[in-house]
C-alpha positions, 0 to 999 in steps of 0.5 A: 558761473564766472571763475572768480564769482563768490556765488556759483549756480552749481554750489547755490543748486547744492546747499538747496538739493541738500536741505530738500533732501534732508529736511522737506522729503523725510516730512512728505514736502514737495517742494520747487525753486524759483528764480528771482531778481537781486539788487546785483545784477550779476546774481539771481536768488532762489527760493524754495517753494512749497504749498501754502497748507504745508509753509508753517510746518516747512518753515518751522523745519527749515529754520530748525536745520539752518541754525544746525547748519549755519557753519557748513553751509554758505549761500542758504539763508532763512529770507526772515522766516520768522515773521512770517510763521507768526 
């Protein structure tokens, strides 16, 4: 949360309260985020997680609204969802 960080927490907690918002709770799908480590020391990643019967139909949402959005949002990305669902 450093002044002049490029990533701040708030605007990261945001563009994923958004998607969870917008995508995975008109679909019925409960979702969570997790932390994790980055290769910057200074930042973390979130992920957001939802149950392995409901991650193909997620996923498939989720890649749908990130390419709709891919201009208002800037911290959100699809972590190559694509070569998962296949």
């Amino acid at each position: 949360m450093w002044p002049d960080s490029p990533c701040k927490s708030t605007d990261a907690k945001a563009e994923i309260r958004r998607f969870q918002k917008e995508v995975l709770r008109p679909l019925g799908i409960k979702s969570r985020t997790r932390g994790g480590h980055s290769s910057n020391v200074f930042c973390m990643k979130r992920w957001v997680v939802v149950s392995k019967e409901r991650f193909v139909e997620a996923a498939a949402a989720a890649m749908k609204w990130l390419e709709e959005h891919k201009h208002d949002t800037q911290l959100i990305h699809e972590a190559d969802l694509d070569k998962l669902i296949k």
